[in-house]
PDB file of N, CA, C and O in Angstrom:
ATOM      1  N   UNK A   1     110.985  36.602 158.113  1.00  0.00           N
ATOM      2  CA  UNK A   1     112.237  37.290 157.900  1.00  0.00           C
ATOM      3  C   UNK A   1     112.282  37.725 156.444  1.00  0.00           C
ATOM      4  O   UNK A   1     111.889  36.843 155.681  1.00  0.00           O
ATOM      5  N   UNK A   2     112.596  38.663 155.963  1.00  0.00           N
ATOM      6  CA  UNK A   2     112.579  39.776 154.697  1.00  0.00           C
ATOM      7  C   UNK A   2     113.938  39.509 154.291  1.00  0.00           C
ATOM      8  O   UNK A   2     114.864  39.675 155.085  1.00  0.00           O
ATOM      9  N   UNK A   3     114.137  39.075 153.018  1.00  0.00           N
ATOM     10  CA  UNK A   3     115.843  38.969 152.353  1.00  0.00           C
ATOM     11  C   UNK A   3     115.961  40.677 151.135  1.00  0.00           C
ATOM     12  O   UNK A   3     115.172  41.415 150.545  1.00  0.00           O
ATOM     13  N   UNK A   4     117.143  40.583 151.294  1.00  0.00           N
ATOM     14  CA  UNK A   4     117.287  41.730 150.358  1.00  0.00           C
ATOM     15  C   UNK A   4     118.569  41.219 149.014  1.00  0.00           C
ATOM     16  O   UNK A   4     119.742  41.535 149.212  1.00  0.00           O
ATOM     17  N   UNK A   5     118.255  40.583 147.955  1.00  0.00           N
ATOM     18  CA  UNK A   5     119.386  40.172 147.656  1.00  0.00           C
ATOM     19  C   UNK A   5     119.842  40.991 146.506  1.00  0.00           C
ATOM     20  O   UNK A   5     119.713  40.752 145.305  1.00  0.00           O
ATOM     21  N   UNK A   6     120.340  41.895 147.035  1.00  0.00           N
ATOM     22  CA  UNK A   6     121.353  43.151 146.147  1.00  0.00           C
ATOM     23  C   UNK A   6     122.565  42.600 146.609  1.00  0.00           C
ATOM     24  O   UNK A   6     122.750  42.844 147.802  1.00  0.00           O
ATOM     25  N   UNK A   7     123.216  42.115 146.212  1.00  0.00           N
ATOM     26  CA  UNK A   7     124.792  41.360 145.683  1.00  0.00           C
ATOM     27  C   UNK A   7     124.554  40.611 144.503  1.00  0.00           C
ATOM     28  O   UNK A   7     123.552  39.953 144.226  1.00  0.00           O
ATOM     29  N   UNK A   8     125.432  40.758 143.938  1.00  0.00           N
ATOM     30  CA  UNK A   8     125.071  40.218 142.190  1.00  0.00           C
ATOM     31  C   UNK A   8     126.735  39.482 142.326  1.00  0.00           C
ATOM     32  O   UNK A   8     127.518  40.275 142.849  1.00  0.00           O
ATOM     33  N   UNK A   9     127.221  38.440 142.034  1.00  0.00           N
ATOM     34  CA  UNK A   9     128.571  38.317 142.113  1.00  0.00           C
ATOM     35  C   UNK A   9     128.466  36.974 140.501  1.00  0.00           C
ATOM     36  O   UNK A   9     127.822  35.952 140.264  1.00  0.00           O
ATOM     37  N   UNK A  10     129.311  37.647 139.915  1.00  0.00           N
ATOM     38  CA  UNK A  10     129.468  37.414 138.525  1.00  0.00           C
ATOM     39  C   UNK A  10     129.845  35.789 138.644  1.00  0.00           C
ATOM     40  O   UNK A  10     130.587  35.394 139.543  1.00  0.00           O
ATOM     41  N   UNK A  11     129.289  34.921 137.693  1.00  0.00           N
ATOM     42  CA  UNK A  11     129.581  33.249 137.577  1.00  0.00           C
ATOM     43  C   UNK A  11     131.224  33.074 137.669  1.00  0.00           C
ATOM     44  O   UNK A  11     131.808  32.370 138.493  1.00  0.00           O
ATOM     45  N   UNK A  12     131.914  33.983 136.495  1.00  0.00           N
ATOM     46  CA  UNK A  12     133.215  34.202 137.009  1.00  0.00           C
ATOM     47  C   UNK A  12     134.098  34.205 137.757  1.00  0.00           C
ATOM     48  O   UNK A  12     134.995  33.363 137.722  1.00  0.00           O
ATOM     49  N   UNK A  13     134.041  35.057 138.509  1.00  0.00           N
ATOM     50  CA  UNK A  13     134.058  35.609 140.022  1.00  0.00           C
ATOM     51  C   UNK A  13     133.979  33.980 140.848  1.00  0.00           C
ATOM     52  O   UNK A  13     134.893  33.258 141.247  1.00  0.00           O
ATOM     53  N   UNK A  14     133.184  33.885 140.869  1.00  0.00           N
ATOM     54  CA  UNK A  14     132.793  32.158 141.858  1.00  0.00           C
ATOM     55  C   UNK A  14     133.854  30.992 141.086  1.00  0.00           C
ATOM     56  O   UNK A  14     134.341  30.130 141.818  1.00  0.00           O
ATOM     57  N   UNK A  15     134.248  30.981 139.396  1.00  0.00           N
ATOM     58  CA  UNK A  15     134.408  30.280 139.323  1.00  0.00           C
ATOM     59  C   UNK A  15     136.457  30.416 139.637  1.00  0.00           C
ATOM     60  O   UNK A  15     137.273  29.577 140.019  1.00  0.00           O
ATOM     61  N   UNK A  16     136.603  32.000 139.207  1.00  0.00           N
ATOM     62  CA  UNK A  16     138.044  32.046 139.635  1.00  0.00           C
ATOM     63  C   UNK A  16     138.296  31.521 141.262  1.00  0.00           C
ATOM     64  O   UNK A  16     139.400  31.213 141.712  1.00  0.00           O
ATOM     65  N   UNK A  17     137.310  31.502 141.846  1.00  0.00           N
ATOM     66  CA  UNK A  17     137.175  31.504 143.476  1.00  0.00           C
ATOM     67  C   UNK A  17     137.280  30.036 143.896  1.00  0.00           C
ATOM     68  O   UNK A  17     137.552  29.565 145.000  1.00  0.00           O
ATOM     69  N   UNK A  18     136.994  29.432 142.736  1.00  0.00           N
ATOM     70  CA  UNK A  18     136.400  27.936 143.047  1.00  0.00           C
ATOM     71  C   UNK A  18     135.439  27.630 143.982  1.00  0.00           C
ATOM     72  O   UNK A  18     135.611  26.807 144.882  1.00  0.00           O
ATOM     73  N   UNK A  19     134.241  28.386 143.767  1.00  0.00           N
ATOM     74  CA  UNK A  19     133.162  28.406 145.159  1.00  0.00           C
ATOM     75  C   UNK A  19     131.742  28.653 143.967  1.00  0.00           C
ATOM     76  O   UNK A  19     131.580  29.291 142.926  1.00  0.00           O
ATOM     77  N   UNK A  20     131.004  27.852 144.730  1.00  0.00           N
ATOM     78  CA  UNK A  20     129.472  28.203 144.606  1.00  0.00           C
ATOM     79  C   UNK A  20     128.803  29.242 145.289  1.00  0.00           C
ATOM     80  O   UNK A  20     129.477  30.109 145.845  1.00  0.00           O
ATOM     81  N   UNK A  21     127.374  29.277 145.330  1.00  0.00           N
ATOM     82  CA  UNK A  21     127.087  30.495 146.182  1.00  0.00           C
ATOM     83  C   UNK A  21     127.184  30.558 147.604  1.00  0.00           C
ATOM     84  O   UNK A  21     127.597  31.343 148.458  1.00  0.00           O
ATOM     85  N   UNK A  22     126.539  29.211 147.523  1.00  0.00           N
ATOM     86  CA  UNK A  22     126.118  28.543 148.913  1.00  0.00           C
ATOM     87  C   UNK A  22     127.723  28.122 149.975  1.00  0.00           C
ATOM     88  O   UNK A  22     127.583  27.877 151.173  1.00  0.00           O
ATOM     89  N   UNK A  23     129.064  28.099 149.348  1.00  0.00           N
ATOM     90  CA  UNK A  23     130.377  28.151 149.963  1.00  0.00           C
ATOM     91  C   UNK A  23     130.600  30.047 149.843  1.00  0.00           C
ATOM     92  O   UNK A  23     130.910  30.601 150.898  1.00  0.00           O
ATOM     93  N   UNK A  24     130.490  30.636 149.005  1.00  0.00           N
ATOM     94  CA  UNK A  24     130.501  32.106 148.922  1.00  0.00           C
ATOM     95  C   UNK A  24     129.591  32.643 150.616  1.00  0.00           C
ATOM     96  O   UNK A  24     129.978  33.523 151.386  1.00  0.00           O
ATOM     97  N   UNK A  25     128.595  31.938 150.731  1.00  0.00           N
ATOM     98  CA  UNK A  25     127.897  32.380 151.680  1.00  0.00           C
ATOM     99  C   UNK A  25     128.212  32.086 153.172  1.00  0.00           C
ATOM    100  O   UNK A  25     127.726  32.596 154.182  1.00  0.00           O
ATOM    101  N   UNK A  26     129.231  31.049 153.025  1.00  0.00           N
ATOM    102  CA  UNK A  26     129.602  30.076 154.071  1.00  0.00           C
ATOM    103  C   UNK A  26     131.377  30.952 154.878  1.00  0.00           C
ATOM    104  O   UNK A  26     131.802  31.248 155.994  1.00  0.00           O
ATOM    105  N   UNK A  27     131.813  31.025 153.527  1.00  0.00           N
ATOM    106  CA  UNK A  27     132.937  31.939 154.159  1.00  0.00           C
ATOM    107  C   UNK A  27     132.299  33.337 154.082  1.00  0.00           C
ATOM    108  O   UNK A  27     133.224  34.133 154.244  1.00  0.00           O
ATOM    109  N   UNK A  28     131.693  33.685 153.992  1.00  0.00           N
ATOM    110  CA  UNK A  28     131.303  35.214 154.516  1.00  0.00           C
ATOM    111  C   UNK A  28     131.058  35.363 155.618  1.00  0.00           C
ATOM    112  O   UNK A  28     131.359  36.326 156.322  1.00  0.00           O
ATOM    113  N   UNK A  29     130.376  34.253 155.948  1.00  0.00           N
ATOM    114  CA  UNK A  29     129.728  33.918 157.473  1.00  0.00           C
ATOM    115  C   UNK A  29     130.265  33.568 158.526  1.00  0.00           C
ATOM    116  O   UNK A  29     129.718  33.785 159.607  1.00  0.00           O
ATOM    117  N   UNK A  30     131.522  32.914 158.417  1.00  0.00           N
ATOM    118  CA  UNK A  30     133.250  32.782 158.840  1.00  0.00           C
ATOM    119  C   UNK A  30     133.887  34.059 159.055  1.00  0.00           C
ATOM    120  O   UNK A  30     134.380  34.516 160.086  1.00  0.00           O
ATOM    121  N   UNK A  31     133.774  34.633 157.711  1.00  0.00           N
ATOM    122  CA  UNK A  31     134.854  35.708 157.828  1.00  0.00           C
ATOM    123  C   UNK A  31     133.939  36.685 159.106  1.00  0.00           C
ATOM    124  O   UNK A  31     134.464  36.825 160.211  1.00  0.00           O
ATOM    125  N   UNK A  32     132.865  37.171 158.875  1.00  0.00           N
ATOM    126  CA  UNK A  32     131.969  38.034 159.885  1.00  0.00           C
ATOM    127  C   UNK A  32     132.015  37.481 161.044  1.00  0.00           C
ATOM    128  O   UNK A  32     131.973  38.296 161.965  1.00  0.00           O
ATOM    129  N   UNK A  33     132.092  36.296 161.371  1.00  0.00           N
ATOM    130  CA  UNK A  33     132.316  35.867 162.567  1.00  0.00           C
ATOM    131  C   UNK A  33     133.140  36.099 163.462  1.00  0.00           C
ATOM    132  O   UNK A  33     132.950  36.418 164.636  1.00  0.00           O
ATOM    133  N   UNK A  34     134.482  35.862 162.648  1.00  0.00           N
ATOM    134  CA  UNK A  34     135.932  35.859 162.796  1.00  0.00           C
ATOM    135  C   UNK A  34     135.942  36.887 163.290  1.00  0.00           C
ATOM    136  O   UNK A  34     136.003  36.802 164.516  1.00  0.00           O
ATOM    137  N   UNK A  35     135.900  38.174 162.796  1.00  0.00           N
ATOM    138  CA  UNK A  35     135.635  39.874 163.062  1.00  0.00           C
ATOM    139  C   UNK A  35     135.040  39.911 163.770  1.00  0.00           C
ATOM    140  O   UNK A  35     134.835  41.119 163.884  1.00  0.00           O
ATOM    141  N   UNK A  36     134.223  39.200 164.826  1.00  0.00           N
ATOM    142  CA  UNK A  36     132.886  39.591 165.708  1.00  0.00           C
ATOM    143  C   UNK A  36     132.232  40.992 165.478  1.00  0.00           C
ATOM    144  O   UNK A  36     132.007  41.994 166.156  1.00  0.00           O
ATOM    145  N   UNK A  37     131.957  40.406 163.680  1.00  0.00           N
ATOM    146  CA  UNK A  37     130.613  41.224 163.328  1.00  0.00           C
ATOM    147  C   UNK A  37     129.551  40.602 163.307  1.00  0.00           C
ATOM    148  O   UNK A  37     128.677  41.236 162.714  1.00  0.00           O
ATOM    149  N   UNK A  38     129.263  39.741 163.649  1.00  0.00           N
ATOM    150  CA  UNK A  38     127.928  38.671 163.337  1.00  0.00           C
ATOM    151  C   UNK A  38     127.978  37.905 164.733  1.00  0.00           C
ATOM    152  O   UNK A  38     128.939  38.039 165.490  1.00  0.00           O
ATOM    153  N   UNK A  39     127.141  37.285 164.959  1.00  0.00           N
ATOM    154  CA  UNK A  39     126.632  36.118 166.377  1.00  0.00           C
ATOM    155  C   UNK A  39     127.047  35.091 165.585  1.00  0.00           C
ATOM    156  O   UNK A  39     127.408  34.908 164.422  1.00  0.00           O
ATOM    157  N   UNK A  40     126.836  34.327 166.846  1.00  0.00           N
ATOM    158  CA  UNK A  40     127.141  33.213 165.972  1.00  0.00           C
ATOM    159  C   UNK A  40     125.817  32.619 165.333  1.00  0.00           C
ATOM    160  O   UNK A  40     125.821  32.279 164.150  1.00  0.00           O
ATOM    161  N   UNK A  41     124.467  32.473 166.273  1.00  0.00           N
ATOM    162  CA  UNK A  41     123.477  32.700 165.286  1.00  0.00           C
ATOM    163  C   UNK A  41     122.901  33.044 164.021  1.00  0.00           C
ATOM    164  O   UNK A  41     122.208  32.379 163.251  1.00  0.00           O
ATOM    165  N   UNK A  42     123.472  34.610 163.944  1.00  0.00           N
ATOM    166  CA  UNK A  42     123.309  34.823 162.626  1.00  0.00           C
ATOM    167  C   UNK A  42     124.367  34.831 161.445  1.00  0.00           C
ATOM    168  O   UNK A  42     124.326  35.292 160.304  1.00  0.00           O
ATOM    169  N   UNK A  43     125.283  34.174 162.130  1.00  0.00           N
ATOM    170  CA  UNK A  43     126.621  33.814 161.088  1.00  0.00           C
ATOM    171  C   UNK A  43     126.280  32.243 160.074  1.00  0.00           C
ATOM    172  O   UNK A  43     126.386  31.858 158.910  1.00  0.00           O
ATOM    173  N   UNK A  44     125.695  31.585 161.795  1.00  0.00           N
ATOM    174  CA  UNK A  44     125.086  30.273 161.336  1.00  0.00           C
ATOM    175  C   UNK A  44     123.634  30.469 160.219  1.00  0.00           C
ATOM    176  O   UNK A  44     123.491  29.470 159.515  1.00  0.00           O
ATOM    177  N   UNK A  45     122.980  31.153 160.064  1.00  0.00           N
ATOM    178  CA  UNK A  45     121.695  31.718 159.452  1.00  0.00           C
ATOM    179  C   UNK A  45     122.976  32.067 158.222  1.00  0.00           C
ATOM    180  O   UNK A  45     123.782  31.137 158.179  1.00  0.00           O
ATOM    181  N   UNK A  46     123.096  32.489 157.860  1.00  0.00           N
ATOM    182  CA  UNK A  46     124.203  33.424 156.126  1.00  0.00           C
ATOM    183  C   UNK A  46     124.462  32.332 155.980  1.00  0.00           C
ATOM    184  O   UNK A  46     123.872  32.126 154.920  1.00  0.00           O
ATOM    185  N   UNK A  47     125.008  31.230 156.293  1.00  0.00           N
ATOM    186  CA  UNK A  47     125.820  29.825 155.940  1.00  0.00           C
ATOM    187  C   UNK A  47     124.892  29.259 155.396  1.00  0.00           C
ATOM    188  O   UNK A  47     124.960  29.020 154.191  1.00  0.00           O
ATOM    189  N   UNK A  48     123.448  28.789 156.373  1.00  0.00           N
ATOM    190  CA  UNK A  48     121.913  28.358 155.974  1.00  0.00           C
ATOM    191  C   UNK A  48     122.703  27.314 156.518  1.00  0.00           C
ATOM    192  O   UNK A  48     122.916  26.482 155.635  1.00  0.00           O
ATOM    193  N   UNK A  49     123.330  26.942 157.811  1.00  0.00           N
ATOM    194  CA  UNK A  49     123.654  25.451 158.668  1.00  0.00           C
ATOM    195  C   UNK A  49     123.271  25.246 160.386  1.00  0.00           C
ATOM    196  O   UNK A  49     123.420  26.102 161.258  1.00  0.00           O
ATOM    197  N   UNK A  50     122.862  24.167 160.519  1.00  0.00           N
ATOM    198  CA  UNK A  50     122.614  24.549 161.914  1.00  0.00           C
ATOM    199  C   UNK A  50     123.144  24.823 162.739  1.00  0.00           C
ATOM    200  O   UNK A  50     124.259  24.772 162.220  1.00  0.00           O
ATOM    201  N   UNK A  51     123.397  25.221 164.094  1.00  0.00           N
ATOM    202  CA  UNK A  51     124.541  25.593 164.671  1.00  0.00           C
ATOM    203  C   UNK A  51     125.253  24.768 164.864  1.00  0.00           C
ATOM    204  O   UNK A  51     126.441  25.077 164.775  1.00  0.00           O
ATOM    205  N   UNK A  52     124.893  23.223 165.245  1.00  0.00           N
ATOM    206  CA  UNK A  52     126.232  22.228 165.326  1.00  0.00           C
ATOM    207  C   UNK A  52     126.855  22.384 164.122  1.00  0.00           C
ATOM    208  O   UNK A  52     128.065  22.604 164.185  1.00  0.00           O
ATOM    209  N   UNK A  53     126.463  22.342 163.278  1.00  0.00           N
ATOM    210  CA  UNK A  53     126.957  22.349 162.054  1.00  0.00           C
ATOM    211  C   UNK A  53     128.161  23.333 162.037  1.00  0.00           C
ATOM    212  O   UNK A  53     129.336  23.117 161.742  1.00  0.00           O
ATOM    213  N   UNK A  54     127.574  24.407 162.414  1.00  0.00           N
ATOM    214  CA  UNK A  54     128.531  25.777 161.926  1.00  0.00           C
ATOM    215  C   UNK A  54     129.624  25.801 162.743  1.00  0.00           C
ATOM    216  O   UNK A  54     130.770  26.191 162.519  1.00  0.00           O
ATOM    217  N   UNK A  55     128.940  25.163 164.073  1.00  0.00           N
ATOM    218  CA  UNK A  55     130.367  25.144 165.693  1.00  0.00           C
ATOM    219  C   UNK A  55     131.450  24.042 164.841  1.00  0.00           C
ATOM    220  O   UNK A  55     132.530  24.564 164.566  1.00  0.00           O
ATOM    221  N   UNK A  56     131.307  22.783 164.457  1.00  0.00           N
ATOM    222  CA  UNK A  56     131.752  22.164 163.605  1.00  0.00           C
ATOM    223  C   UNK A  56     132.543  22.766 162.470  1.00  0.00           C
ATOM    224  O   UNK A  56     133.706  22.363 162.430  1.00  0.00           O
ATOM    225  N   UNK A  57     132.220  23.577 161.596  1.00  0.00           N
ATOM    226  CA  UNK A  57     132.889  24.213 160.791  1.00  0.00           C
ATOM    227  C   UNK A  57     133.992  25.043 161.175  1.00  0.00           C
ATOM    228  O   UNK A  57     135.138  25.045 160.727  1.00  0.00           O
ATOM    229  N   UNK A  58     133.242  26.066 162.480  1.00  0.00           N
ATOM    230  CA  UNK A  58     134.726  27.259 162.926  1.00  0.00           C
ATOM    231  C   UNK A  58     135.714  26.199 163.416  1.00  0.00           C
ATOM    232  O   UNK A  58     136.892  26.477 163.195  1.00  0.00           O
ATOM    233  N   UNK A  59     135.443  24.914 164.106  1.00  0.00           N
ATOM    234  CA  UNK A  59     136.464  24.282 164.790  1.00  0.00           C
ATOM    235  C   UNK A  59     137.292  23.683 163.724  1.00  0.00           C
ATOM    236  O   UNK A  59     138.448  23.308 163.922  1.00  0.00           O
ATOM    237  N   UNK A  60     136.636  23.595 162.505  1.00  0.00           N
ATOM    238  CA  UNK A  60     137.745  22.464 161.032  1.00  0.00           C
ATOM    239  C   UNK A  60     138.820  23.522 161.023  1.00  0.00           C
ATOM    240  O   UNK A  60     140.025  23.305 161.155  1.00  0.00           O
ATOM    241  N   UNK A  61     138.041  25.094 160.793  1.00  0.00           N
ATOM    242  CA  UNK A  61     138.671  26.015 160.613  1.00  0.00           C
ATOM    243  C   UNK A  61     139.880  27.156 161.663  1.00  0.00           C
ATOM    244  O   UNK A  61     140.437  28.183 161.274  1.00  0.00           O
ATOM    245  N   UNK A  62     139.965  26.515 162.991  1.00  0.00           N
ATOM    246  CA  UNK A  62     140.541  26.371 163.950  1.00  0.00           C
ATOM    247  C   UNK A  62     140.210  27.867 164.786  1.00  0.00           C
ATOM    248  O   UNK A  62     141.049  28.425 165.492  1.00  0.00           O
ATOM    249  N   UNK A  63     138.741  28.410 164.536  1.00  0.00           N
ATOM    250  CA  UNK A  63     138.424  29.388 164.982  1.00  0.00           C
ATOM    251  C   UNK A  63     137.496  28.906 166.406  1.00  0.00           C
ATOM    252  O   UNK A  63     136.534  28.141 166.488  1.00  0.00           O
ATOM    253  N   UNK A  64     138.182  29.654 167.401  1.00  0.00           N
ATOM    254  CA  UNK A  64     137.657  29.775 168.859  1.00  0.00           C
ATOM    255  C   UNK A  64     136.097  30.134 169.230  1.00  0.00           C
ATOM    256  O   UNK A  64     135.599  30.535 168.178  1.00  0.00           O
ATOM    257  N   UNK A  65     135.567  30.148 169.794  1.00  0.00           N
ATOM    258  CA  UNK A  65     133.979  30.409 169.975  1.00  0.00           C
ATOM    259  C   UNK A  65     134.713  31.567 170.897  1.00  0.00           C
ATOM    260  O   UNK A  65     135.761  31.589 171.543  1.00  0.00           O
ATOM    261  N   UNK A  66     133.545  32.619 170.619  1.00  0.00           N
ATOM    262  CA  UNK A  66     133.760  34.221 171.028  1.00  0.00           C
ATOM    263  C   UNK A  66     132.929  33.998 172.334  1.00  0.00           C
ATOM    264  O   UNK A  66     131.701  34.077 172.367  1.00  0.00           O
ATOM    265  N   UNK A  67     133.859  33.664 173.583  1.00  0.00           N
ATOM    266  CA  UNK A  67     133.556  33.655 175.093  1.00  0.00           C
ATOM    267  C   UNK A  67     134.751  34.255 175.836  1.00  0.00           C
ATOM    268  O   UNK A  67     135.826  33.676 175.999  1.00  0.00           O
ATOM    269  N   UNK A  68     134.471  35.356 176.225  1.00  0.00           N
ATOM    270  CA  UNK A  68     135.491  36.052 177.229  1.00  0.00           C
ATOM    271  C   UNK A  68     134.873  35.886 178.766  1.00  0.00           C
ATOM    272  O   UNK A  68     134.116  34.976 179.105  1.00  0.00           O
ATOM    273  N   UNK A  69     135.344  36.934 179.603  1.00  0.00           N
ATOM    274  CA  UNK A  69     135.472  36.800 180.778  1.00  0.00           C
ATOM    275  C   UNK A  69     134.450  37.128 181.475  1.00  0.00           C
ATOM    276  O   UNK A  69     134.136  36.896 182.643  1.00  0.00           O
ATOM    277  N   UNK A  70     133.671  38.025 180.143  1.00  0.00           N
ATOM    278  CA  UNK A  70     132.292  39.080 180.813  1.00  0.00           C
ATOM    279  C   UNK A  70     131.292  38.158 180.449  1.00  0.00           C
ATOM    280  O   UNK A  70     130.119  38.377 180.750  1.00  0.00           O
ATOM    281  N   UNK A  71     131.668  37.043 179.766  1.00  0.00           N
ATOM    282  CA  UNK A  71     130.371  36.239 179.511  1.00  0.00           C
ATOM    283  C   UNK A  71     130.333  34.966 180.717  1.00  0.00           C
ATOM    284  O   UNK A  71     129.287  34.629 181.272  1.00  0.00           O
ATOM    285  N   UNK A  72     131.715  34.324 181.006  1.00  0.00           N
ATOM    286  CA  UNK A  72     131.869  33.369 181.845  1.00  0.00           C
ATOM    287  C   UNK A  72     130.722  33.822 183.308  1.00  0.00           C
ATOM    288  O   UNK A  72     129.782  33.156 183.741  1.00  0.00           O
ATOM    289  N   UNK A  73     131.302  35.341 183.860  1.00  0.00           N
ATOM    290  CA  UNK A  73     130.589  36.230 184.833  1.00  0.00           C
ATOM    291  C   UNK A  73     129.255  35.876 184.906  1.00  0.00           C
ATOM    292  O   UNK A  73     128.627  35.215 185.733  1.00  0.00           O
ATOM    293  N   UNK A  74     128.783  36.722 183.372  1.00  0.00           N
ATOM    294  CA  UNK A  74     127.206  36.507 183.296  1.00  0.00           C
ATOM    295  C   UNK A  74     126.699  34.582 183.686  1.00  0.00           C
ATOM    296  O   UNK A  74     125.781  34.161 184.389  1.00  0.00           O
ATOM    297  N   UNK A  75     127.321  34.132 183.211  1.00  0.00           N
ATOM    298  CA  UNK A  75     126.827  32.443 183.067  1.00  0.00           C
ATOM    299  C   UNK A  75     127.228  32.211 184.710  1.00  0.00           C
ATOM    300  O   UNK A  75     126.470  31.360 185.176  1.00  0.00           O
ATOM    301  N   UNK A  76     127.918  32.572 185.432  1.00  0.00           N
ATOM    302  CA  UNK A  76     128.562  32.543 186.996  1.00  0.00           C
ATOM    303  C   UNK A  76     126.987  33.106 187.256  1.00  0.00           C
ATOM    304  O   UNK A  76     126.021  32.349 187.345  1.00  0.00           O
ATOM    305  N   UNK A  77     126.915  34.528 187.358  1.00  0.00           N
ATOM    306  CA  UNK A  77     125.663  35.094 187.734  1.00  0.00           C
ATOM    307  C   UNK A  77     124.496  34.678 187.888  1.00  0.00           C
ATOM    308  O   UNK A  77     123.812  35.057 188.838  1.00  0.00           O
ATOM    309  N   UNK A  78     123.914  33.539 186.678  1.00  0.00           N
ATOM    310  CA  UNK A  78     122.612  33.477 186.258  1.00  0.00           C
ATOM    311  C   UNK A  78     122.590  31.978 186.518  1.00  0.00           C
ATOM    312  O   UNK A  78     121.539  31.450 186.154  1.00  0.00           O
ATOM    313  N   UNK A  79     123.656  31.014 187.157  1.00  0.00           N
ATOM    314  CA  UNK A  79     124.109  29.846 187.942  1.00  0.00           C
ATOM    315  C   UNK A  79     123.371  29.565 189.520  1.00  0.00           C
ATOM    316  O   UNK A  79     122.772  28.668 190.113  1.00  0.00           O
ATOM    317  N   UNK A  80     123.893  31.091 189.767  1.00  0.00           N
ATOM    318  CA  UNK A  80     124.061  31.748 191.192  1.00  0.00           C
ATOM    319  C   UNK A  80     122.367  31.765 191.495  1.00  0.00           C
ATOM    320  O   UNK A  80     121.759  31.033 192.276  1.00  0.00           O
ATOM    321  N   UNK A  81     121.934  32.612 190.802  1.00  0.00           N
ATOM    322  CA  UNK A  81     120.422  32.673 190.556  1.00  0.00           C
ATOM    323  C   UNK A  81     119.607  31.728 190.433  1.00  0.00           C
ATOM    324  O   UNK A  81     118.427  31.885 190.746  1.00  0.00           O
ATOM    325  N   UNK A  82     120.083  30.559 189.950  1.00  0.00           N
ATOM    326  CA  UNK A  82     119.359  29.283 189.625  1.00  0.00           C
ATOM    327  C   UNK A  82     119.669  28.419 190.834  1.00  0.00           C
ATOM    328  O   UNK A  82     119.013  27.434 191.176  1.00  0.00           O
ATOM    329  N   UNK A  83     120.882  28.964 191.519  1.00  0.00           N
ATOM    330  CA  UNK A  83     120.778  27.977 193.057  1.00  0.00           C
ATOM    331  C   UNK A  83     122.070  27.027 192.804  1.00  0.00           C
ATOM    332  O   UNK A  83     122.735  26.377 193.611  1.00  0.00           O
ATOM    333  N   UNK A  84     122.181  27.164 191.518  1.00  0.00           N
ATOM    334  CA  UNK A  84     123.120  25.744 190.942  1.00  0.00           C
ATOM    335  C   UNK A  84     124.570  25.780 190.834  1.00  0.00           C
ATOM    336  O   UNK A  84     125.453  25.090 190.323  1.00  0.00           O
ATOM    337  N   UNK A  85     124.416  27.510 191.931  1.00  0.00           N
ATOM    338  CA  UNK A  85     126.136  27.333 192.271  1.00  0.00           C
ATOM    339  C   UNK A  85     126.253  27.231 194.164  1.00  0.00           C
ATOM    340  O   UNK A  85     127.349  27.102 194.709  1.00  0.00           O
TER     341      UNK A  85
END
């Protein structure tokens, strides 16, 4: 995997924030989540936590796991297929 690290965010900046990089990186990865701009995979990857970890985190943070109705279906579907409904 190839990083590109063009963001420069001033010591300042982090310290008015009260955040390091590695919490800078953690709510970004939250916030993109939140937005369902990111997976949760690669939300969990920007954080650098494993996914329990990160499922753990959205739940401190009282954020829902992104499962609607078209996913329940698919998981119904591929149940169905396996015999195991």
């Amino acid at each position: 995997m190839s990083t590109i690290n063009v963001l420069e965010v001033p010591q300042d900046i982090l310290d008015s924030a009260r955040l390091t990089l590695p919490e800078l990186k953690m709510e970004l990865a939250i916030l993109l989540y939140s937005q369902r701009r990111l997976s949760i995979g690669k939300a969990r990857e920007l954080a650098e936590m494993s996914l329990w970890e990160f499922r753990q985190l959205l739940a401190s943070c009282r954020i829902s796991p992104h499962y609607d109705k078209t996913d329940l279906q698919e998981d119904v579907n591929t149940l169905r297929q396996l015999g195991r409904l």
